[in-house]
SERO-4910 file (N, C-alpha, C, O; in steps of 0.05 Angstrom, whole numbers):
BEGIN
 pado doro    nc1    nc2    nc3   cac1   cac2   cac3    cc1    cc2    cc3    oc1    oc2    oc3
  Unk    A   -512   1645  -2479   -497   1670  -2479   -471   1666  -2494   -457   1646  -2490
  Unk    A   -465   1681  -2509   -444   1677  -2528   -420   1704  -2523   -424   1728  -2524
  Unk    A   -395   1689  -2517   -377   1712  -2523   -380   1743  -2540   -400   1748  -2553
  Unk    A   -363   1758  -2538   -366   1778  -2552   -343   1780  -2576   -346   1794  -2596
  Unk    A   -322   1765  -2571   -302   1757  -2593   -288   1783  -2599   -277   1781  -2621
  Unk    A   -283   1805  -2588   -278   1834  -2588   -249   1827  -2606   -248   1837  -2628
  Unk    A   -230   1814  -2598   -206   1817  -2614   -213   1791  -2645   -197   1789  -2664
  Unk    A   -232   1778  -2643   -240   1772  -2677   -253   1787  -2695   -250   1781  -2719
  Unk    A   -266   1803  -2691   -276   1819  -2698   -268   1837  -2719   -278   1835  -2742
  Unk    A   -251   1854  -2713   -233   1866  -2738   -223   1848  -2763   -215   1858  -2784
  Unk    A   -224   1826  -2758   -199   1801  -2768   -226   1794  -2790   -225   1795  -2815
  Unk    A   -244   1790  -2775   -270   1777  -2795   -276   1798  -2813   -274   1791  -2837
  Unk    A   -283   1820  -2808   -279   1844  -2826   -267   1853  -2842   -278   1864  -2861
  Unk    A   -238   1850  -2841   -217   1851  -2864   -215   1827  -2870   -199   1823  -2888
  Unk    A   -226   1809  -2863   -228   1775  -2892   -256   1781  -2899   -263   1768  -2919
  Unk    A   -277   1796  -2888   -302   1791  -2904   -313   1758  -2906   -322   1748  -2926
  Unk    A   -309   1742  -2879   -325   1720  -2866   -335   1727  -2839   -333   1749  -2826
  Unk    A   -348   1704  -2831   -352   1703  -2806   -328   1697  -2787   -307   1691  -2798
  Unk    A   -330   1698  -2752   -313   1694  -2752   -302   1668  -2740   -282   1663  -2725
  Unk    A   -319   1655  -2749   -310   1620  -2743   -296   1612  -2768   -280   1593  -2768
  Unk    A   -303   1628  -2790   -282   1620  -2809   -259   1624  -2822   -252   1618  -2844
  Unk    A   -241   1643  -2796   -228   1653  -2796   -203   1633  -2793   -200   1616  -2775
  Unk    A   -178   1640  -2820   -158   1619  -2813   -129   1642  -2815   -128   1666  -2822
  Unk    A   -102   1620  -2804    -84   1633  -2798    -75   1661  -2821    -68   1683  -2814
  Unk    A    -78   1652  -2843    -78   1680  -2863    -89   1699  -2858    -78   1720  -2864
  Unk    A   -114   1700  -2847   -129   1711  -2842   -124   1737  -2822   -136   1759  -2822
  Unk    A    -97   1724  -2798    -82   1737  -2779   -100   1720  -2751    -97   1727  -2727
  Unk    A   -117   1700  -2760   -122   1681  -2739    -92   1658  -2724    -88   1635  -2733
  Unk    A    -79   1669  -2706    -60   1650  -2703    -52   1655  -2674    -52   1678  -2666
  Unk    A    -44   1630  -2654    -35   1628  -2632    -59   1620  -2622    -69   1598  -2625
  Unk    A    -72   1650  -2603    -90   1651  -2582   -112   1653  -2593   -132   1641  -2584
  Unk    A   -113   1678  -2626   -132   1675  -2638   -155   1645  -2659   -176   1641  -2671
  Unk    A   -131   1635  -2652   -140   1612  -2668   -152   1589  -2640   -169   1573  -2647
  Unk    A   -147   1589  -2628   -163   1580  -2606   -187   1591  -2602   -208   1578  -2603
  Unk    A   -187   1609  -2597   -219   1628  -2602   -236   1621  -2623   -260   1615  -2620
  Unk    A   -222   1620  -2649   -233   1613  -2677   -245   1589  -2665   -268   1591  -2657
  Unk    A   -235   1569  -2663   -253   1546  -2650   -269   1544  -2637   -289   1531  -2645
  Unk    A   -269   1556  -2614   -290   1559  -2584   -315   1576  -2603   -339   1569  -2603
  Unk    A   -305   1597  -2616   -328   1605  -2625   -344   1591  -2651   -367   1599  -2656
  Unk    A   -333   1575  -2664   -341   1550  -2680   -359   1533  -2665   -381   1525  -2674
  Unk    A   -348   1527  -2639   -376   1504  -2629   -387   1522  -2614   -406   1511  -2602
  Unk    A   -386   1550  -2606   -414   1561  -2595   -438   1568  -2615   -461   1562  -2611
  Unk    A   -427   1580  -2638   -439   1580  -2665   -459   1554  -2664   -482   1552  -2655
  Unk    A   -441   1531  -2679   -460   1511  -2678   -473   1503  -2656   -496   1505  -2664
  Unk    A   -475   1494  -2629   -480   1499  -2601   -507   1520  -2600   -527   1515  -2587
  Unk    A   -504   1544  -2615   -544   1556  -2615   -553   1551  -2640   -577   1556  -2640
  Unk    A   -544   1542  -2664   -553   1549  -2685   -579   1518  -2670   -604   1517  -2668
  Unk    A   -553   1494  -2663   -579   1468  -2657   -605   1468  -2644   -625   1455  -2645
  Unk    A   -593   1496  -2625   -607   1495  -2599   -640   1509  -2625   -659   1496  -2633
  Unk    A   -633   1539  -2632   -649   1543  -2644   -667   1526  -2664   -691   1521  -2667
  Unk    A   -653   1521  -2670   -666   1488  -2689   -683   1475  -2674   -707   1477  -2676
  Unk    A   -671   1460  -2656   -689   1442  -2634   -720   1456  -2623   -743   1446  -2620
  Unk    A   -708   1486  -2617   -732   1493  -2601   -758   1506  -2630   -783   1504  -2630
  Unk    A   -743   1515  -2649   -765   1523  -2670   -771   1498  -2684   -784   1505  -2703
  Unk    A   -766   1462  -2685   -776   1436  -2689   -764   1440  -2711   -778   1426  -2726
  Unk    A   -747   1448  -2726   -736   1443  -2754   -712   1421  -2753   -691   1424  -2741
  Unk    A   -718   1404  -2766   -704   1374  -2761   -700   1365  -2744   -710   1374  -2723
  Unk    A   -685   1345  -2742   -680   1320  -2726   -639   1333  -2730   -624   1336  -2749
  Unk    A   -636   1337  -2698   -594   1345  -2704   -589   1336  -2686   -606   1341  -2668
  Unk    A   -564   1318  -2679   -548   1301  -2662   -511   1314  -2658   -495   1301  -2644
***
């Protein structure tokens, strides 16, 4: 289950990334930039899981 990221959201939109790749320019800063993170390893955190369960590579 993954956050909903409601206050990154706008932010990722007006930079035109995702929003793990959201940096302080960006208006990622303080609280938001802690978020930026958490949602960086939930990101990676399903992308593995998905990986693992559909057998596409070997990820550690």
């Amino acid at each position: 289950m993954l956050r909903h990221y409601r206050s990154l959201m706008p932010m990722a939109q007006e930079a035109g990334k995702p929003i793990f790749h959201l940096k302080p320019g960006d208006g990622a800063l303080g609280s938001h930039s802690a978020a930026v993170r958490d949602a960086y390893d939930e990101f990676k955190a399903l992308a593995f899981r998905v990986a693992q369960g559909a057998g596409v590579g070997h990820y550690d």
